[in-house]
N, C-alpha and C positions, 0 to 999 in steps of 0.2 A: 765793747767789741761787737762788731759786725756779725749777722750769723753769714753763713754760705748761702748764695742764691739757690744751689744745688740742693740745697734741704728742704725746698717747696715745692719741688719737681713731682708732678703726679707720676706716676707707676706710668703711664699712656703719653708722657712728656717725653719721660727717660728715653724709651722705647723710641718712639717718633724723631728723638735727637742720635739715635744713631741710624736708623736707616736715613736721615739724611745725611750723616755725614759720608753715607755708603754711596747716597745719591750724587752726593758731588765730587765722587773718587776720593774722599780722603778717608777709605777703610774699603778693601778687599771684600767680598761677598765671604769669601772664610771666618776672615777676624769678624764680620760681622753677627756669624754663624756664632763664633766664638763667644764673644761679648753677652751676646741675649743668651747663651747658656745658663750662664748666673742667674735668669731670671726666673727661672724652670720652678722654685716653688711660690715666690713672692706671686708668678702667675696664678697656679692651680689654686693659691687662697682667694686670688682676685677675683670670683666669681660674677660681682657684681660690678666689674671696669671691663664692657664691651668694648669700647676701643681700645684696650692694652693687650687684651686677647685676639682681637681682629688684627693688629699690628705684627703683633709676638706670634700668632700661628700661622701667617699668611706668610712671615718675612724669616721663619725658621722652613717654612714648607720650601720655599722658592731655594732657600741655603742649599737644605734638604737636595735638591733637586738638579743642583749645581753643582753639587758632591759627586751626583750620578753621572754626569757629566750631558743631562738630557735639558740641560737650558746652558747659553754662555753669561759672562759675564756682565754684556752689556744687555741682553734680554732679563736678567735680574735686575737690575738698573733700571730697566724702561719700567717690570713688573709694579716693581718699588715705589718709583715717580706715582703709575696710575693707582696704587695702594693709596697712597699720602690724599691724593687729588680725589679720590673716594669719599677717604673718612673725612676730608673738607666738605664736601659734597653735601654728606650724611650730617655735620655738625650744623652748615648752615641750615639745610632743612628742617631741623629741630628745633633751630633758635628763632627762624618763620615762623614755627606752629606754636611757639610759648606765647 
């Protein structure tokens, strides 16, 4: 038997797999909001996966925020996009310096 692909997904995959699906509209800024609830302690132990907490605080902030009704939908969106393109940013320039 095959295992799940899904059972090799880092804590920072997960994450990263649903603010895009947020990115490409196929999940609401809410259900998004929603979804990374669940991930509320598997975070707090993650102390040591900077990008799952850089993803998970920045993309619960903007939820956050959206809630308030002090960002729209697609300014979440855009946020998100330049989040992702960030931590690409940050991964490449580490993998430079190794």
């Amino acid at each position: 038997m095959l295992a799940s692909p899904e059972l090799d997904l880092t804590l920072a995959a997960e994450i990263r797999d649903l603010i895009e699906q947020c990115v490409r509209g196929e999940l609401g800024v809410s259900d998004l909001d929603r979804r990374l609830s669940i991930y509320v302690r598997r975070i707090g132990s993650a102390m040591d996966d900077a990008e799952a907490r850089r993803l998970y605080g920045r993309a619960r902030m903007l939820g956050s925020e959206r809630g308030y009704g002090h960002r729209t939908e697609d300014d979440v969106r855009n946020q998100l996009r330049l989040l992702l393109a960030d931590v690409d940013a940050t991964q490449d320039s580490r993998a430079r310096t190794r």
